[in-house]
C-alpha positions in Angstrom: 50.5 0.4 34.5 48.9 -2.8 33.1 49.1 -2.5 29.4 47.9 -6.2 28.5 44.9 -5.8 26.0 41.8 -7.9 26.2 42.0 -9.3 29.5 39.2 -12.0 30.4 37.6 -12.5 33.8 35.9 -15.4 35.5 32.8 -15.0 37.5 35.2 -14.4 40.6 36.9 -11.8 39.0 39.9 -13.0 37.8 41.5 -12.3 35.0 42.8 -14.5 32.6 45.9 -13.1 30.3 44.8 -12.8 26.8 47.7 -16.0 25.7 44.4 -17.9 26.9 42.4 -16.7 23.8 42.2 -19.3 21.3 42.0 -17.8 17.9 39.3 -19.2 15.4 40.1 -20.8 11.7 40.4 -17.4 10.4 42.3 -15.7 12.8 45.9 -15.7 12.8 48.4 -17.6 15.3 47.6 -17.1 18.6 50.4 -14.2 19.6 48.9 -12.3 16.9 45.5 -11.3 17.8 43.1 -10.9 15.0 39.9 -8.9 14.8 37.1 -9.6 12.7 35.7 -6.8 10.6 32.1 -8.5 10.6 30.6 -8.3 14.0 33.5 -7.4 15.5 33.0 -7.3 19.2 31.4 -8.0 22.5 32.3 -6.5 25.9 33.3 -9.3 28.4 30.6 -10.0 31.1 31.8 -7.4 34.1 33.3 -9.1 37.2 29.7 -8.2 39.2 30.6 -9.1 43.4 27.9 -11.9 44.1 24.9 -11.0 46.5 25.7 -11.8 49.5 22.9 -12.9 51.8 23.2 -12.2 55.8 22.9 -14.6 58.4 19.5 -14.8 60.1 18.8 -12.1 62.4 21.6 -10.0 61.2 20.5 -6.3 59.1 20.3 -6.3 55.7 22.8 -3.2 54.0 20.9 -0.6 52.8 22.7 -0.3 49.5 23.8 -3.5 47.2 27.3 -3.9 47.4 29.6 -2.4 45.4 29.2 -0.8 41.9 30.8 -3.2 39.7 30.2 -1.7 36.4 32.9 0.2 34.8 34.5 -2.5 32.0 37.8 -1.5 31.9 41.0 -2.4 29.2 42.1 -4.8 32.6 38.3 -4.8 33.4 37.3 -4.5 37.1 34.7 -3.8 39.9 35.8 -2.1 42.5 34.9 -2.1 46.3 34.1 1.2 47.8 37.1 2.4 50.6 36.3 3.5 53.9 35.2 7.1 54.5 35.1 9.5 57.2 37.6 7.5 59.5 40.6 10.1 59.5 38.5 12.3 61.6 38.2 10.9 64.3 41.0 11.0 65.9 40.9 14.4 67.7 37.2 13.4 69.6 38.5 9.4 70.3 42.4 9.9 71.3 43.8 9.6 74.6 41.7 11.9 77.4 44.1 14.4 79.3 42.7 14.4 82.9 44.7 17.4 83.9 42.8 20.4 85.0 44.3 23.2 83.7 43.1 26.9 83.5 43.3 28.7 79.7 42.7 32.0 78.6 41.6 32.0 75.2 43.7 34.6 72.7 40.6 35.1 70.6 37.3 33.6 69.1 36.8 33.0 65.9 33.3 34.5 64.4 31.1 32.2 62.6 29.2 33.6 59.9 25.4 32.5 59.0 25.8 31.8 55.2 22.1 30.7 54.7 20.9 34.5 55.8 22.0 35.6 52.2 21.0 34.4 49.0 23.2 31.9 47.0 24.8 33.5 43.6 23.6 31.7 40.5 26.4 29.9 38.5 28.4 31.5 36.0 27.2 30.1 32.6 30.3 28.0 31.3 31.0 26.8 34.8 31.4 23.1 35.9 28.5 24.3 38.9 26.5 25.1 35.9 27.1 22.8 33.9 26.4 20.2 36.7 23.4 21.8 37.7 21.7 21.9 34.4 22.7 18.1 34.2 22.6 16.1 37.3 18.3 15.7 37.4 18.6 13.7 33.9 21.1 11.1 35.5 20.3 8.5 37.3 21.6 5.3 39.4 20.8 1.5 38.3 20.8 -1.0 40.4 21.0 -4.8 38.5 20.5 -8.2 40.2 20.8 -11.1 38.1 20.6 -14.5 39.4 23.8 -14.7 40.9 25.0 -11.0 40.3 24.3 -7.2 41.8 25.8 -4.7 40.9 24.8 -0.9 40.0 25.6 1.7 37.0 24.2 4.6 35.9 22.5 6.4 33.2 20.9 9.1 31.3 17.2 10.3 31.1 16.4 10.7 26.9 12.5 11.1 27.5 10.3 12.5 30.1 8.2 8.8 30.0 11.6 7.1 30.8 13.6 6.3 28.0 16.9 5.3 29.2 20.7 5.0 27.8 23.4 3.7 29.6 26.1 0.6 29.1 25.5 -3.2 28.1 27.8 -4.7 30.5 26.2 -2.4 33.5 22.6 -4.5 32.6 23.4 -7.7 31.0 23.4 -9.6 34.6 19.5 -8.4 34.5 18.9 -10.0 30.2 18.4 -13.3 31.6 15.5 -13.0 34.1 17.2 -10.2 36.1 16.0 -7.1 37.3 16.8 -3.1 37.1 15.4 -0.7 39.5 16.2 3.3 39.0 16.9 5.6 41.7 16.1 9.4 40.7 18.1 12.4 41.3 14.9 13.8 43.4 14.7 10.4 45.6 11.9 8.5 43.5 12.3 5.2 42.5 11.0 3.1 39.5 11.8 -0.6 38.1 12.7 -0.9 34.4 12.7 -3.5 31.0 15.9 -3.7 28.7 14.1 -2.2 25.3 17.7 -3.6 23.5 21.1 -4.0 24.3 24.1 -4.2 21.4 27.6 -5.6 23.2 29.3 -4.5 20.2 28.9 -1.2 21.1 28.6 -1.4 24.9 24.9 0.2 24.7 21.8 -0.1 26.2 18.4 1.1 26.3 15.9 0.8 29.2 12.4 1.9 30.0 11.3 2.7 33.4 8.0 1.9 33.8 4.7 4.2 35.1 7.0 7.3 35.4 6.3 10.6 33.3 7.6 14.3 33.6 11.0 13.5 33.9 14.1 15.7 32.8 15.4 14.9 29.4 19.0 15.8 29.0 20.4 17.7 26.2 23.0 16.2 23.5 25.5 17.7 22.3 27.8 16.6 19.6 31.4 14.8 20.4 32.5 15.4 16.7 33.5 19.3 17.8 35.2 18.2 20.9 39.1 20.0 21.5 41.8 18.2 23.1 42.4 20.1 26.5 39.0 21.2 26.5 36.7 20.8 29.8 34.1 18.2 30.6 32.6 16.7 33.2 31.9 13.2 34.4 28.4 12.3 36.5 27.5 9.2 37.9 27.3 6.7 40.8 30.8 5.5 41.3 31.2 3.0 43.7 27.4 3.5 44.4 27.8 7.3 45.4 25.1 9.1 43.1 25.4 11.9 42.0 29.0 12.5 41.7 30.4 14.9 39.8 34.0 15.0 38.9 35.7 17.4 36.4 39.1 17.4 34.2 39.7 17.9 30.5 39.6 15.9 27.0 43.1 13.8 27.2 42.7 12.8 23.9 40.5 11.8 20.8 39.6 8.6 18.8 41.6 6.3 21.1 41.2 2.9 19.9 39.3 0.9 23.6 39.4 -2.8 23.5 37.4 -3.9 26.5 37.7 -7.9 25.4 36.3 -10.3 23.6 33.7 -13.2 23.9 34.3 -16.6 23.0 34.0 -16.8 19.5 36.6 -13.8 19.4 34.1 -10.8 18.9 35.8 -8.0 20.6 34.2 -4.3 22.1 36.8 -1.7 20.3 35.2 2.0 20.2 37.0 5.1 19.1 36.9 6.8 22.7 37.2 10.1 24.1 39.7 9.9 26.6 39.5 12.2 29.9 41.4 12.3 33.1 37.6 13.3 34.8 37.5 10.9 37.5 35.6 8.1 36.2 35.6 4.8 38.5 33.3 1.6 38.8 29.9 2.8 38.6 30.4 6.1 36.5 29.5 3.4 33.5 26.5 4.9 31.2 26.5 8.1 33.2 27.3 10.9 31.3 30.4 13.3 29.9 29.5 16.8 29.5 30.9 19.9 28.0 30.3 22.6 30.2 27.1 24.1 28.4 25.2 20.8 29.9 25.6 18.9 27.2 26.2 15.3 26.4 29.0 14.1 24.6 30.1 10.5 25.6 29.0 7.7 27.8 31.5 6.9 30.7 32.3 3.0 29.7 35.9 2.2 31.2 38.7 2.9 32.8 42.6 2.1 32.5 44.1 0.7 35.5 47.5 0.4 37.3 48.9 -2.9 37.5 48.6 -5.5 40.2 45.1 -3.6 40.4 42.2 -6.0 41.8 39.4 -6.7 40.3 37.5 -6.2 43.6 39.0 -2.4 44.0 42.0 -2.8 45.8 45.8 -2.4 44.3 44.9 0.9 42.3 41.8 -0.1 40.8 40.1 3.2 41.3 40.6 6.4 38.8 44.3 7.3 37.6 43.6 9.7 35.1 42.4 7.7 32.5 39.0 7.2 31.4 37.4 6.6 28.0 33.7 7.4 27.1 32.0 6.4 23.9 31.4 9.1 21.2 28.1 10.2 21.5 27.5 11.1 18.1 28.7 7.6 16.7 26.4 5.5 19.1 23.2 7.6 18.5 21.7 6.1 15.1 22.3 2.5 17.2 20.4 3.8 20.2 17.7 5.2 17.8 17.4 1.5 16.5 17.2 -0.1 19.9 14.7 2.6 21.0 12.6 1.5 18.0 12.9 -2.4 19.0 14.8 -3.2 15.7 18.1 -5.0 15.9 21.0 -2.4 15.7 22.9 -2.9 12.5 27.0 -2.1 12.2 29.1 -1.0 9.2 31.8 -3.7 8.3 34.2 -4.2 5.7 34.3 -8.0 5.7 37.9 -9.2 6.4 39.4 -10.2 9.6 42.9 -8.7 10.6 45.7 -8.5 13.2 48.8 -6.2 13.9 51.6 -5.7 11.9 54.0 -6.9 14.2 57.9 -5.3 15.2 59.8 -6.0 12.3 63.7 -5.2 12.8 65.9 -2.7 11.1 66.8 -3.8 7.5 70.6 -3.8 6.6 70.1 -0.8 4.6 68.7 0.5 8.5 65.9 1.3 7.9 63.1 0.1 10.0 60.1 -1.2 7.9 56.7 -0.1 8.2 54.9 -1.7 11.2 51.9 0.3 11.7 48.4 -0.5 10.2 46.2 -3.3 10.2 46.7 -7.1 8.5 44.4 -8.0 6.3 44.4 -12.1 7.1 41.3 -13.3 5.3 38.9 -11.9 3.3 34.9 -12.7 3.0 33.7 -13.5 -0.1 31.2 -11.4 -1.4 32.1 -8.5 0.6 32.8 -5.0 -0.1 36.5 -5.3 0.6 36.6 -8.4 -1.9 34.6 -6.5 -4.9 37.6 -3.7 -3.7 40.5 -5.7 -4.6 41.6 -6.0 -1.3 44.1 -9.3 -1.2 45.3 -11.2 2.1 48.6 -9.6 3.4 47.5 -6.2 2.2 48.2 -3.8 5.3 45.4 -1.1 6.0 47.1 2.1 6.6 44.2 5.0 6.6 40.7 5.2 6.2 39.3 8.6 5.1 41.9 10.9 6.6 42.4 8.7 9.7 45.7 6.9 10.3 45.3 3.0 11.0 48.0 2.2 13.3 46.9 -1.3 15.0 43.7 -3.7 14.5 42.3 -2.3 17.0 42.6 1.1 15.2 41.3 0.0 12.4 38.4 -2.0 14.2 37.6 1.6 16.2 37.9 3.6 13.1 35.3 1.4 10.9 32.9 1.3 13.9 32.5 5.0 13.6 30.8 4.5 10.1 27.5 3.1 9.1 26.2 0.7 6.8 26.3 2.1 3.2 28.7 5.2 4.1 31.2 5.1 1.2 35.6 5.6 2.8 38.4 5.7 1.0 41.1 3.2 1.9 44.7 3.4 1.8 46.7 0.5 2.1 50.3 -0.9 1.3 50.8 -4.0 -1.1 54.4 -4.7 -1.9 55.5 -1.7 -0.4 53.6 0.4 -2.6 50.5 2.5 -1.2 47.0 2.2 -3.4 43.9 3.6 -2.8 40.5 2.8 -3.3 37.0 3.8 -2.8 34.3 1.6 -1.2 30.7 1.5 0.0 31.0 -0.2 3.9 29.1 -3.6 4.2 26.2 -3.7 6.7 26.0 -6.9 9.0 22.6 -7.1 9.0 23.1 -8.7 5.7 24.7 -11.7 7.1 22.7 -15.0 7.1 
């Protein structure tokens, strides 16, 4: 499995291991990676496959090529696989030109299904679920100016308010274009209404549509571990999909990467071994009464996986969505064309490290978060917080990385008031602070 955080990709699709990252001024050496509690990340731009244009006189395909558009921690798009070509064997194989003479044993009867009426659904059921679902979701396709690539997403409003990912439209923020495909075979173009990277979120309007099927949220905050959802979206350009499996886990610190300047995406996910694979981004997780509780955003992938879909790039169990409860007060912002605002605590930190046993043998302390510099003026600052301090909980949530830490304060909002633990000297303190907003930053 390809552990290595915060990979970087080339237009082509590369990757480029993270040792390639320079660190800013205030970030620590380069094998410790620091995050910046200000803005603190952007998703890298996804590895979209490049138009390609046909020769003269040969047929356009009908669909774009392939849906490039789940970021994942090794981010990829993936190429769809061939389907349909085991089964041909039997009709194309070798012909027997003996004439032989066979009494059949037996027949087997055929029964005429459509004569009777279908069942409904039992309530609770992923058919239900589904069902109730699948007319709100819908497939993007995105054409930048050198990029195509699809995605999916999820119907708020009848008029065509949109949600789905960042990285599944950003080819289309620069003079690109988004068209929608409809569960019921319409089709409309759409406008970006705002897009936040540090959040992986979007917000589009389709235009002249109305009467369209708003779906229903739920909350992720009463989400179980081993509890059943389902996944819906267009992966590898198949709409409609569904795929079902359970809640692997909770608050799961996702770093998708980093721009640049060192701004990275890090979201506390909900983690699900649904099958979730390039193209499932901004489509929908549900719990089985219909509702929403994530957006599909990435996937973990084995190693040696390509960027293009081959190696083991598709689903192996592992798929993160983001929290819908902790994105929606952003999306309400983008809906209202204002500029989504994020909490922050104003320092920048890295991991601990592996420190070795002592010669007592004990093994020190290595989980939490460094705190390497601190902003003047900010909340942390007016806190007492002091470089080398190591963040160990927040509320009654363990800090076990920078990334953890990074995840954990993105859940907040500007002006929410945590408590923070943290170990100076080898002594724990605690203190209580109102988070920073960075909208406030000049």
């Amino acid at each position: 499995m390809d552990l290595t955080p915060n990979p970087r990709r080339d237009q082509d699709g590369a990757t480029t291991p993270p040792s390639d990252h320079t660190p800013r001024a205030d970030e620590g050496p380069a094998h410790e990676p620091t995050r910046d509690l200000g803005p603190i990340w952007q998703a890298p731009p996804p590895s979209y496959a490049a138009a390609p244009v046909p020769p003269a006189g040969e047929r356009r395909p009908r669909r774009l090529g392939l849906a490039a558009a789940v970021v994942a921690t090794s981010v990829l798009a993936g190429a769809a696989a061939g389907v349909g070509g085991a089964a041909a064997w039997d009709e194309w194989g070798p012909e027997d030109t003996t004439s032989t003479s066979v009494t059949p044993a037996g027949t087997s009867q055929v029964s005429d299904s459509s004569a009777a009426p279908s069942a409904p659904a039992p309530d609770g059921s992923v058919q239900a679920a589904a069902e109730a679902v699948l007319p709100s979701v819908v497939r993007l396709n995105v054409r930048g100016s050198e990029e195509a690539g699809s995605g999916s997403g999820i119907i708020l409003s009848e008029d065509g308010t949109i949600l789905t990912n960042h990285h599944v439209v950003e080819p289309a923020l620069d003079g690109g274009t988004i068209s929608i495909d409809f569960a019921d075979g319409s089709h409309a173009v759409a406008e970006v209404l705002g897009s936040d990277p540090l959040t992986d979120t979007a917000v589009i309007q389709a235009q002249d549509v109305s009467g369209l099927v708003p779906a229903t949220l739920g909350s992720s905050g009463g989400l179980r571990v081993g509890q059943d959802v389902v996944a819906i979206g267009s992966p590898f350009g198949l709409d409609a999909t569904v795929t079902s499996g359970i809640v692997s886990a909770l608050d799961r610190p996702v770093d998708v990467g980093r721009d640049a300047e060192g701004n990275a995406t890090v979201y506390p996910a909900v983690q699900t071994d649904a099958a979730i694979n390039p193209g499932n981004s901004g489509g929908p997780l549900i719990d089985l009464a219909g509702r929403v509780v994530g957006i599909n955003s990435s996937i973990r992938t084995a190693g040696g996986a390509s960027p293009f879909g081959g190696g083991g790039a598709g689903s192996i169990g592992l798929g993160f969505a983001i929290p819908i409860d902790e994105v929606m007060p952003i999306v309400e912002q983008m809906i209202a064309g204002e500029t989504p605002t994020h909490a922050r605590l104003g320092i920048s930190v890295s991991d601990v490290g592996a420190a070795a046993p002592g010669a007592d043998g004990e093994i020190p302390v290595t989980d939490g978060a460094l705190v390497r510099t601190i902003g003047e003026g900010s909340t942390a600052a007016d806190a007492g917080l002091e470089e080398g301090d190591v963040i160990t909980r927040i509320d009654d949530v363990l800090v076990t990385s920078a990334d953890s830490l990074v995840a954990t304060i993105r859940s907040y909002r500007p002006g929410d008031e945590v408590e923070v633990a943290y170990e100076r000297d080898g002594e724990e303190q605690v203190v209580t602070l109102v988070l920073d907003s960075d909208a406030e930053e000049s």
